[in-house]
VEXLO-33782 format. One record per residue (C-alpha): residue in one letter; z, x, y. Coordinates in steps of 0.5 Angstrom, whole numbers, padded with zeros to 4 digits, always signed. Example, Ala and Ser with C-alpha at 12.3 -4.5 7.8 and 13.67 -1.06 7.14 Angstrom:
REM VEXLO-33782
A+0016+0025-0009 S+0014+0027-0002 
REM end
This chain:
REM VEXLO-33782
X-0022+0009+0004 X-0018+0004+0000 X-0022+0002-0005 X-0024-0007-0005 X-0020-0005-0013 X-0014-0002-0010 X-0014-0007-0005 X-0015-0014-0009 X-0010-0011-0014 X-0005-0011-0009 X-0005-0018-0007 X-0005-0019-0015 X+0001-0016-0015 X+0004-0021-0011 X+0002-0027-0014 X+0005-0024-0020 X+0011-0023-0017 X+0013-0029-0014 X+0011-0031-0021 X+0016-0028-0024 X+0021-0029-0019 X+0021-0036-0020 X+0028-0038-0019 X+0029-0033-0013 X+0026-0038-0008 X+0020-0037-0003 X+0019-0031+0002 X+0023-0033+0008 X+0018-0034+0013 X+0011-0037+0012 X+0005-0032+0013 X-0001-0033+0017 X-0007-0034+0014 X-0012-0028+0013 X-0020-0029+0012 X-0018-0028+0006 X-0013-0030+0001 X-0008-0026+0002 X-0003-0029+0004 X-0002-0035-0002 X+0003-0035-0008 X-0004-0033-0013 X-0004-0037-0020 X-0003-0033-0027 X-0010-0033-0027 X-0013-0032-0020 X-0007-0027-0020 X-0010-0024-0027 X-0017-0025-0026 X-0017-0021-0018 X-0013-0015-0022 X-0017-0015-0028 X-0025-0015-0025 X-0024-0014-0016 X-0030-0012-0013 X-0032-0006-0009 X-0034-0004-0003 X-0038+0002+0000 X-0035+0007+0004 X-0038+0008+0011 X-0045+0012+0011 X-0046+0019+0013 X-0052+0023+0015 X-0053+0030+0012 X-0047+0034+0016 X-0044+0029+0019 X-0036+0029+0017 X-0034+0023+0015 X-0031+0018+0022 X-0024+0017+0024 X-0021+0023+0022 X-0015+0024+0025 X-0011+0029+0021 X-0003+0029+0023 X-0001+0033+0030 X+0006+0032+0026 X+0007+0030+0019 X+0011+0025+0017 X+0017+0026+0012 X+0014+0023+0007 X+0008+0027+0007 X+0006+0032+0002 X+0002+0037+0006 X+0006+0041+0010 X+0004+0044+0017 X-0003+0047+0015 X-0005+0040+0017 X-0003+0039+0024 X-0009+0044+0027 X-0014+0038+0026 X-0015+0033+0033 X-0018+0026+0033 X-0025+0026+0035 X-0029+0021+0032 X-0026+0015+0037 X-0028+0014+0044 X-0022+0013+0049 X-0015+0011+0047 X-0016+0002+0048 X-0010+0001+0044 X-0004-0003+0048 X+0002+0001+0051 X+0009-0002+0047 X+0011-0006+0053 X+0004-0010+0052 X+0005-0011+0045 X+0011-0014+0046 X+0009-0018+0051 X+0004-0021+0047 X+0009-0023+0042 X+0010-0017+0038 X+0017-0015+0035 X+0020-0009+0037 X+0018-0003+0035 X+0025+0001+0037 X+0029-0002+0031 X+0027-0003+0023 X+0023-0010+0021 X+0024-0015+0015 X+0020-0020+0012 X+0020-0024+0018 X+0018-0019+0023 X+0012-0016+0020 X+0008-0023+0018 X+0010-0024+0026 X+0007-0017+0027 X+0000-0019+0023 X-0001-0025+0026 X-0001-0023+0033 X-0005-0016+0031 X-0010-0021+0027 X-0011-0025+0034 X-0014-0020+0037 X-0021-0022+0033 X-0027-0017+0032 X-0028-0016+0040 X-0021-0013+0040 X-0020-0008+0035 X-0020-0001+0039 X-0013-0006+0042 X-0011-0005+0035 X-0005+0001+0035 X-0007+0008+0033 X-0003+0013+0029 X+0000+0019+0033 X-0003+0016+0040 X+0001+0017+0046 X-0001+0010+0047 X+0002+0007+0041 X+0003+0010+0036 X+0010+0009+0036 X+0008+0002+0035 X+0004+0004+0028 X+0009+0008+0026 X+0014+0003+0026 X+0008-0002+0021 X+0009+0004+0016 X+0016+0007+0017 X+0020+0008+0011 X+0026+0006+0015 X+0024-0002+0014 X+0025-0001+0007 X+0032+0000+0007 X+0034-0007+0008 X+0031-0009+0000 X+0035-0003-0001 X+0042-0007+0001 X+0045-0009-0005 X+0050-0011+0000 X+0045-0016+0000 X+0044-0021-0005 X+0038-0020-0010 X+0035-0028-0008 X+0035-0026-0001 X+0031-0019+0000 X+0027-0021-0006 X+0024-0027-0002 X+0024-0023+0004 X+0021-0017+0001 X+0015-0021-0002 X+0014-0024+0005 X+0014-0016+0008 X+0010-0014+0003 X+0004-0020+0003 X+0004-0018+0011 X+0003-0011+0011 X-0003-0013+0007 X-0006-0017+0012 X-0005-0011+0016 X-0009-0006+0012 X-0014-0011+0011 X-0015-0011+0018 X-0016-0004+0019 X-0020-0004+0014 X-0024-0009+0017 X-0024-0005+0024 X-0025+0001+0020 X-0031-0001+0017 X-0034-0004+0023 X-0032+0003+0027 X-0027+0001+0031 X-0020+0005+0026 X-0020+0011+0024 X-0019+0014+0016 X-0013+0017+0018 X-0010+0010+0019 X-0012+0007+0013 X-0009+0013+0009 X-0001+0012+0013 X-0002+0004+0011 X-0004+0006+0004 X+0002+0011+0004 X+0007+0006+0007 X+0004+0000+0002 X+0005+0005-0004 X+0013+0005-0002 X+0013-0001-0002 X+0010-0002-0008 X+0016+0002-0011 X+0021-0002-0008 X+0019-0008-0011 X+0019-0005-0018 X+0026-0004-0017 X+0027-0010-0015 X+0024-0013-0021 X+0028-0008-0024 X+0034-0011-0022 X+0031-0018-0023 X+0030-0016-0030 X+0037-0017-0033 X+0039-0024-0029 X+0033-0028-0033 X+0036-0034-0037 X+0032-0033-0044 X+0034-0041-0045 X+0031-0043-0038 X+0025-0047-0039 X+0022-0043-0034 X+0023-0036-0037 X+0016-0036-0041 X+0013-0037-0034 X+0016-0031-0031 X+0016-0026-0036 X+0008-0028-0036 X+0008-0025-0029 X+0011-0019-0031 X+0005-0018-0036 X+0002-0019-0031 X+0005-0015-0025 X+0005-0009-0029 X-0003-0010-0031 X-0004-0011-0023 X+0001-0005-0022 X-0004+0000-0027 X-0010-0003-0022 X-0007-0001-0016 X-0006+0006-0019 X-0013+0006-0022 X-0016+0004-0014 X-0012+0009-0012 X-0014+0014-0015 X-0020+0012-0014 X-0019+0013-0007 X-0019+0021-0007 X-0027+0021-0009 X-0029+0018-0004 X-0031+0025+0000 X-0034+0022+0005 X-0029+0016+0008 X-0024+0022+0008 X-0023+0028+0011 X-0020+0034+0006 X-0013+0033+0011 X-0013+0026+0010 X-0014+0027+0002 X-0008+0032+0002 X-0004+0027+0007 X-0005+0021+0002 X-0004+0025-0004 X+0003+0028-0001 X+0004+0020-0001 X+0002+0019-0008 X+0007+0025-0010 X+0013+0021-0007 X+0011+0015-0011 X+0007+0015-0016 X+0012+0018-0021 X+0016+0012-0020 X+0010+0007-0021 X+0005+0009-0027 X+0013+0009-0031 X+0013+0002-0030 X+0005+0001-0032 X+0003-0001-0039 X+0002+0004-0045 X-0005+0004-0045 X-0006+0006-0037 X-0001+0010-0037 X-0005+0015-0041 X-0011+0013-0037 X-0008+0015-0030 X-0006+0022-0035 X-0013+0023-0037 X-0016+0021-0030 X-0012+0026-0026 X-0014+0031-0032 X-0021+0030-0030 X-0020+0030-0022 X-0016+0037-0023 X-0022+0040-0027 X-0027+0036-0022 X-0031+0041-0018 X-0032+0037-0013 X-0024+0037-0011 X-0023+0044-0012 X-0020+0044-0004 X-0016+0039-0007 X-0014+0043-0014 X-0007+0045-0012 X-0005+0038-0010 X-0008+0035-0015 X-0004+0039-0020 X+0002+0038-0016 X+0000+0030-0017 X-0001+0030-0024 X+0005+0035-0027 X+0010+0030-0023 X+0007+0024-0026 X+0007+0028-0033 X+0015+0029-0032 X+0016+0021-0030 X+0013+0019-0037 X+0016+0020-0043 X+0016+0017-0050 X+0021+0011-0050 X+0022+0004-0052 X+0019+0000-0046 X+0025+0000-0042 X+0022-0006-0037 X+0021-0011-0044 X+0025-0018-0044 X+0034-0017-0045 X+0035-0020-0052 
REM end
């Protein structure tokens, strides 16, 4: 499952982003509060200390020949999925019924839309209203792929809702301020299935669509940052601050890496589809990441995927994680810190 490392470096990274954000406003809409602090514009040294010492959780428990539970391999595979057709012969097994609600019931209870693309707005709706269910309630949660629902988690992780941080027709204050309030929902969301993961009530192969969907959105607030970059004021009082949140975005960045790939040895929360399935995500976005990671975690990641490839245990997963390392390999080239502060 996504690790407690992975998870809390997340929440980092937003925090260091509105801090570095700075003069681009607050998110547009006020999240919900979550059990746990995710929602809150972090300090720099709440942010800096959650990236830096997060800690881990276990992975379900298994018995001795027992597959790992909520295993369910995808039946078509998303476009942003690296794994092809050899996965689509896997069925879900490991649930009792489908419990999840029907799109007209979700919308009933407040839920926005899912026919259409959502913002910052609809998403920290969307996380309320799902969080509302409460541990009795977590089977209601959407499921990935239910005839029942699974509309509904498709549009939770759609890469379609990203196009509007895209819009340069936009400006830059007003999606990066949106773009922070989706991207501090969508967590509230994967700690929730998370949550009900751990309890037996979600199934790994939505934790493994969440983390896909949050590693895109990762990349679109790099580039955000990006854009950001050029804009800053050296001679403002507030530049110091956030050029500090940079440093400390990017240190959060190469933690969200570090959990992630920490992701892919634990054998027993996933199934070899589900692993393919999430390193397919990986391909498509982390070769746009790890450029933007400190020197140091750069060759970490390097040295990591290395060890994975050359790992026993991942044989059935060697071709993929080759794939994986030779895209991340082409992305890093020695150069000037293209991300350092505009003279």
């Amino acid at each position: 499952m996504p690790s407690q490392r992975a998870r809390r470096a997340q929440l980092a990274v937003v925090g260091c982003l509105i801090l570095a954000g700075g003069g681009c406003g607050k998110p547009t809409v006020q999240v919900p509060q979550a059990s746990a602090p995710a929602a809150q514009p972090a300090p720099p040294a709440v942010a800096e200390s959650a990236a830096t010492n997060p800690p881990r959780t276990q992975a379900p428990q298994k018995t001795p020949g027992q597959e790992p539970r909520g295993d369910h391999a995808a039946v078509s595979i998303s476009e942003e999925s690296g794994g092809g057709n050899a996965q689509t012969a896997e069925v879900a097994a490991d649930l009792p019924d489908d419990e999840s609600l029907t799109p007209d019931e979700y919308i009933r209870l407040g839920l926005p839309a899912h026919d259409r693309e959502w913002g910052g707005a609809d998403m920290a709706r969307a996380a309320k209203i799902l969080e509302s269910f409460g541990q009795q309630k977590y089977r209601q949660l959407p499921r990935y792929q239910s005839k029942r629902s699974g509309e509904v988690f498709a549009r939770l992780t759609s890469p379609a809702n990203l196009e509007l941080f895209r819009n340069d027709g936009l400006p830059l204050e007003s999606r990066l301020g949106d773009a922070l309030s989706f991207y501090q929902a969508h967590n509230q969301i994967l700690m929730l299935y998370l949550a009900a993961f751990e309890k037996g009530d979600a199934r790994a192969t939505e934790l493994v669509e969440l983390l896909g969907s949050t590693l895109r959105m990762t990349v679109v607030m790099i580039e955000l940052v990006d854009q950001l970059i050029p804009t800053l004021n050296k001679d403002d009082p507030s530049y110091p601050v956030r050029m500090q949140g940079l440093d400390r975005m990017r240190g959060g960045l190469a933690t969200v890496v570090s959990g992630n790939l920490d992701s892919l040895s634990e054998r027993s929360a996933y199934r070899v589809g589900e692993l393919r399935r999430l390193i397919g995500y990986m391909q498509k976005t982390l070769p746009k990441i790890v450029p933007a990671l400190p020197a140091a975690s750069r060759a970490e990641t390097l040295v990591r995927l290395k060890n994975l490839v050359d790992d026993p245990e991942m044989i059935d997963l060697r071709a993929d994680l080759e794939e994986l390392r030779s895209k991340i390999e082409a992305s890093v080239v020695p150069k000037a810190d293209s991300r350092a502060a505009p003279e």
